[in-house]
N, C-alpha and C positions, 0 to 999 in steps of 0.2 A: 504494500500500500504506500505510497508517495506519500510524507508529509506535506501537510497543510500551513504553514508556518509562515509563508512570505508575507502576508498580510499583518503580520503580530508586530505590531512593536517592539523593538529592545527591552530590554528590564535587567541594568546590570549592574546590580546589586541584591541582595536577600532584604526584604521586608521587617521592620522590626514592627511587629503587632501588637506588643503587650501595653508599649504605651496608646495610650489613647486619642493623645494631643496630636501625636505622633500619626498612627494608624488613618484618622481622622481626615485632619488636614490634607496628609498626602494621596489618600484614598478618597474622600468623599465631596470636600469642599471642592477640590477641584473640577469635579464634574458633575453499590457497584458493580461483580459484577452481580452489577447489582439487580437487586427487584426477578432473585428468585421466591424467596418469603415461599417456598411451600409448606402445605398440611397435611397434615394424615392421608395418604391416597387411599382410594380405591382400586386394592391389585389386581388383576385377573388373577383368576387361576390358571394359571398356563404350567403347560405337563413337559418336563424336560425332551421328552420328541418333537416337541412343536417348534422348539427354537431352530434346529437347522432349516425349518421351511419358511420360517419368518424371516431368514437369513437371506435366503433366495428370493423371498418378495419383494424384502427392502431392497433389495439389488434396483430395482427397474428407478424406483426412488432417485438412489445415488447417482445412475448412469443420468439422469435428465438433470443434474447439478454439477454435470460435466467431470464425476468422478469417473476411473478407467476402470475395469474387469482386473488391470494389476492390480490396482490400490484394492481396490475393495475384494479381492482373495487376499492381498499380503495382512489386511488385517482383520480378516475373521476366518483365516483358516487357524484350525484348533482354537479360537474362541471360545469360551463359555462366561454363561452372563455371570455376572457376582450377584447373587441374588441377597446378597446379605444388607446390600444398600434400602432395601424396601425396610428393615429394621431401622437402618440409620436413619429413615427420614421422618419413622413414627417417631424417632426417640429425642426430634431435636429441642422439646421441649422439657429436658429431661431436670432442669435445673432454671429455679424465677431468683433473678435478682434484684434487688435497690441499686438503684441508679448509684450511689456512693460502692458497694458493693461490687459492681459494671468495671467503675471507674479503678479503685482500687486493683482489680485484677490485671487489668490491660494496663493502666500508666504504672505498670509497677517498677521498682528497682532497676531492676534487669532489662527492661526494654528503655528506660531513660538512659542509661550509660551504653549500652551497647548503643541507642541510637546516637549519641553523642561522638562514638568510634566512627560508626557510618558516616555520620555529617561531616568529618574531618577527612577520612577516606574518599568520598565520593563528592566534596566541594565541587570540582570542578565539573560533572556532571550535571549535578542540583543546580548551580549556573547557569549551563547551559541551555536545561531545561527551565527555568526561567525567564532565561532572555527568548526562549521562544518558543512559549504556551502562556508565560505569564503565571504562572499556577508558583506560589510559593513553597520554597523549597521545606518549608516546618508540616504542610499537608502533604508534601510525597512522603517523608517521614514518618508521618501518623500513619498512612494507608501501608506500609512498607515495613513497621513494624505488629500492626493489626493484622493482618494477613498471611503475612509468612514470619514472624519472628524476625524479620530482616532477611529472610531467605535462609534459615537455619535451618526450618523441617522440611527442606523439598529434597531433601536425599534420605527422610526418616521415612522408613514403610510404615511404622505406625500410623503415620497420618496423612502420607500418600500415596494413594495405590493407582497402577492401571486404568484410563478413564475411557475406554473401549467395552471393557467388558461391564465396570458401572453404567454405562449412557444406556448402553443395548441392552442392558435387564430393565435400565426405566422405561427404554423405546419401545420395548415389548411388551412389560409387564405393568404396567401404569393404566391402568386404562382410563383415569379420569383424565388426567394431563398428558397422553401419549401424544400428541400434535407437538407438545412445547420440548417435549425428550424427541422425539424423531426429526426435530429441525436441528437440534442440539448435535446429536451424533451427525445429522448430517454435514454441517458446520466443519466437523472435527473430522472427516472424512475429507473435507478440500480442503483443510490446512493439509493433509499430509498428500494428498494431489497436486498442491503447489511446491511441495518440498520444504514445507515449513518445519515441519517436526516429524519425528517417525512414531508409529505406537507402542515402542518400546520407551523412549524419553517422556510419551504424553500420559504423565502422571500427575495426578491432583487429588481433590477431595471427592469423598464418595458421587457428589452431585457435579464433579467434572469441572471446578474450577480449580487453575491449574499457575500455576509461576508466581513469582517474587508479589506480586500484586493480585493472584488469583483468579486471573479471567477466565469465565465460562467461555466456549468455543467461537459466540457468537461475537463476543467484544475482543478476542485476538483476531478474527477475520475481518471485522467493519472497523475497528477504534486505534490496533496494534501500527504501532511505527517503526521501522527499519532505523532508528536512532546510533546506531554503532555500525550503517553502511556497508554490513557483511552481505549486502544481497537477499539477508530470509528477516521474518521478524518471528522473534522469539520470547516469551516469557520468562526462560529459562536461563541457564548459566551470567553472563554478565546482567546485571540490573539496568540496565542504558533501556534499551526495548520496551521491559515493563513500566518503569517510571513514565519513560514518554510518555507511551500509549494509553496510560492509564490518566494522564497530563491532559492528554489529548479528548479523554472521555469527559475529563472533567469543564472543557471548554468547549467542547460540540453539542452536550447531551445535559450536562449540567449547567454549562451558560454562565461559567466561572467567569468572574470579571479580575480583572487584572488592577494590580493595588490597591483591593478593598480588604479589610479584616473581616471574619467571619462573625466576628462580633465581641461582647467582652460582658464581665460581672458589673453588674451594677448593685446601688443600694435603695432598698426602699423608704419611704417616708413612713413613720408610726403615722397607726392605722390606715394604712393602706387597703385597698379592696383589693384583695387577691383574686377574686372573679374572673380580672384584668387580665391577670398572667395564663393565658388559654390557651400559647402557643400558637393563634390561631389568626388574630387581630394584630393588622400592619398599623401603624402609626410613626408617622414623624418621631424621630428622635427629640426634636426639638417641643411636639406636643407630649412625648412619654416627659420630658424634663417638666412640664407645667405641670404636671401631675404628682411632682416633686423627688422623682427620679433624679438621681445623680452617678456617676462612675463610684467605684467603689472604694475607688483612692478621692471621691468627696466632689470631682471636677462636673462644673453646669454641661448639661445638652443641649445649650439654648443657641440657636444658630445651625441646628444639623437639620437637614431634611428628609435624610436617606431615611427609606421605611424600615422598622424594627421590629419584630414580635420579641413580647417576654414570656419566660417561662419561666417556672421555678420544679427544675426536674428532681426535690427533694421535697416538693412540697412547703407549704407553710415557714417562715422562719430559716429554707435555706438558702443556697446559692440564687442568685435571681441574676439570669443569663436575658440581656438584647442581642437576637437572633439578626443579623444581616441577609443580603440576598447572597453570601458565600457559602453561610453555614449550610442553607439547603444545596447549595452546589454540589457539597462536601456529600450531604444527605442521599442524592440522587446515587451515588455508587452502591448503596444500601441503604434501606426502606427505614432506617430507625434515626430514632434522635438518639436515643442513646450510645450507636454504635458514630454517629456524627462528631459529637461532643467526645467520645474516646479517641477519633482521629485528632480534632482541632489540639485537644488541648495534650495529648501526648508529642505532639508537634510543638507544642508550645514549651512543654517540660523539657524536649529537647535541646531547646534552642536557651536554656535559661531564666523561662519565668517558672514562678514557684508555681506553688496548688492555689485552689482556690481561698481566697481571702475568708467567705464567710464558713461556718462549720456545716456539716451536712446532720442534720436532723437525725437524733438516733444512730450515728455512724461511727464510726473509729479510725483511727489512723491505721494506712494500712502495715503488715509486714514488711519490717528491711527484707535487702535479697540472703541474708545470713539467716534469719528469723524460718523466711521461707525456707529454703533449705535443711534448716533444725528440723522444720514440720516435715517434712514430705521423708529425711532421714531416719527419726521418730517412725512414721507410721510404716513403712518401708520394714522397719527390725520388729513393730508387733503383728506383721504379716498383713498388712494392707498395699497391696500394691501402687503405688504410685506413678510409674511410668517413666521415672526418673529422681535424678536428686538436686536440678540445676539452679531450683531457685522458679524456674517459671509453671505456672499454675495454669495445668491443662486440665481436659475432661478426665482423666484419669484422677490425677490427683484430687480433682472434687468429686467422685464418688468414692474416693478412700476418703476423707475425711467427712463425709456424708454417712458412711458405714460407720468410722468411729466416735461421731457424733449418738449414732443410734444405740452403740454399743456403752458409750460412759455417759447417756444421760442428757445433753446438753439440747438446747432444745433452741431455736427450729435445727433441725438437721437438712442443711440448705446446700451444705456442702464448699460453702466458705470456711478458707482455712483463718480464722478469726483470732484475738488474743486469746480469748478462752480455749480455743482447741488446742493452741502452744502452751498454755497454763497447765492443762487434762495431762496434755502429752509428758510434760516434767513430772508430773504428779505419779506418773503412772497409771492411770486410770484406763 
């Protein structure tokens, strides 16, 4: 796919967001993959002799998508579907958090400092992509360590398998949603007709999204950029490709504006009508300020225009975030705000600002990365498997602490590894 870039303006420098005067002025004054969110399907029941004939149906498919009789034998001879995926996508609601809880997990320790590595390793990248997407370099970092740990699990089979034999057990066996998995695999079928990837490299998560950034099939064929000039574009091995591309998603499809911040903390006036905060209602900055809103270092809104939603994602008494038109930018790669607000502001902790100023209602600080470590250590030697001992808090690890939760008493058993579970764990409990 050609980059789209001629049109972008330069941008040659990194954005300093945190201040506001800052952000403001130079952003406003002046002028992923997402939106899978599946449910529970409805599977067929389909009987293991049925897939070689569904194999040979879906041929005529592939061939009128301009896939060849090579490609499509090279990758579904000896095929068989992984049928284990239709488990994985009853079970992804297997675990509800608190928004502080969200947050704590993902901006943790461990991804602040290694993203800080990365930022210093790949400057001159981040730059580049920059000066031409315009997308700031503290959001490729948020999405970059969301997604693949910075590219740490995409050589882990735990958490990435084969997405050939995933697609074709949803393509087949799905029957509520088989139109959106049979376009999917087809997708994935002329990447490897163009010589993009082979299906032995095209490994990703159960639902087939796949490299440094996690693109489903359909945003590496429409959104992916040849940004490192090697002739193919790749998700995989060097991060150049996916940052773009994913750059590139975020300015085609999300409508990213170029030197705006995505927004920031404010504070509210006693008794305020929290009604207000609906996340839903755009208003002037400068009318949110009459209503006696202020930044939350204290500074007036009076003089901004740009439209703001507020939200207070702790509820009553917590963080009270002004939503910009970036944040939904941000939002558009994945359907949630929660997973938004984990990009923005792990981008943020990257780059040097602290947490959030106000506390989060019923919440607690989270684990250091030593702390974490203790825990997943701990539970690992009383026979709860954990997955690892690195400090970073996967599904693994929150259903062993979710099991030993249930086991010493502690209640909700949510599967947050919490002070109190590190407290249990010394205790011996």
């Amino acid at each position: 796919m050609t980059r789209d870039t001629d049109r972008l303006a330069p941008h040659p420098r990194a954005i300093d967001r945190r201040s506001f005067t800052t952000a403001l002025v130079a952003g406003l004054a002046g002028g992923l993959v997402g939106g899978l969110a599946p449910t529970t399907p409805a599977f067929a029941q389909q009987s293991a002799q049925s897939f070689p004939k569904w194999v040979e149906t879906f041929r005529a498919r592939a061939r009128a998508r301009g896939v060849s009789d090579a490609t499509y034998n090279r990758v579904f001879n000896g095929l068989k579907p992984d049928t284990s995926v239709y488990a994985q996508d009853r079970n992804q609601a297997e675990f509800t958090e608190q928004t502080w809880q969200y947050l704590n997990r993902r901006v943790s320790d461990w991804r602040i400092s290694t993203g800080k590595q990365r930022a210093r390793q790949y400057a001159g990248l981040l730059e580049r992509i920059e000066t031409a997407f315009g997308v700031d370099r503290r959001v490729m970092l948020g999405y970059w360590g969301m997604e693949s740990a910075f590219g740490d699990v995409l050589s882990n089979p735990a958490h990435m398998k084969p997405v050939f034999p995933s697609l074709s057990a949803l393509a087949w066996g799905d029957a509520r949603r088989r139109k959106y998995w049979e376009t999917e695999l087809l997708n994935a079928l002329v990447i490897v007709e163009r010589g993009w990837g082979t299906p032995q490299e095209m490994t990703g998560s159960w639902a087939g999204a796949m490299g440094h950034t996690q693109w489903m099939p359909e945003v590496w064929l429409n959104m992916g950029v040849d940004f490192d000039n090697d002739g193919r574009i790749s998700p995989f091995g060097k991060p150049d490709d996916a940052l773009a591309g994913t750059a590139n998603y975020l300015v085609k499809r999300g409508k990213y504006r170029r030197g705006e911040p995505w927004g920031f903390e404010a504070k509210l006036p006693m008794g305020f009508n929290t009604d207000f905060a609906d996340n839903k209602t755009r208003r002037p900055l400068s009318q949110w300020g009459e209503m006696g809103l202020v930044t939350v270092e204290g500074q007036s809104l009076g003089g901004y225009d740009e439209p703001a939603r507020l939200w207070l994602p702790g509820g009553p008494g917590g963080p009270a975030l002004l939503l910009l038109h970036n944040f939904y930018a941000v939002r558009s790669y994945n359907p949630s705000s929660n997973y938004a607000l984990a990009v923005v502001h792990l981008g943020d902790r990257i780059m040097g600002d602290g947490p959030f100023v106000t506390p989060w209602p019923g919440g607690e600080r989270a684990l250091t990365l030593q702390e974490l470590q203790e825990v997943q250590q701990r539970l690992t030697a009383a026979g709860f498997d954990t997955g690892g001992t690195d400090g970073r808090v996967g599904a693994d690890t929150m259903r062993a602490v979710r099991a030993f939760q249930q086991k010493a008493g502690i209640a909700p058993a949510d599967g947050y590894a919490s002070i109190a579970v590190l407290t249990a764990l010394r205790q011996g409990r």
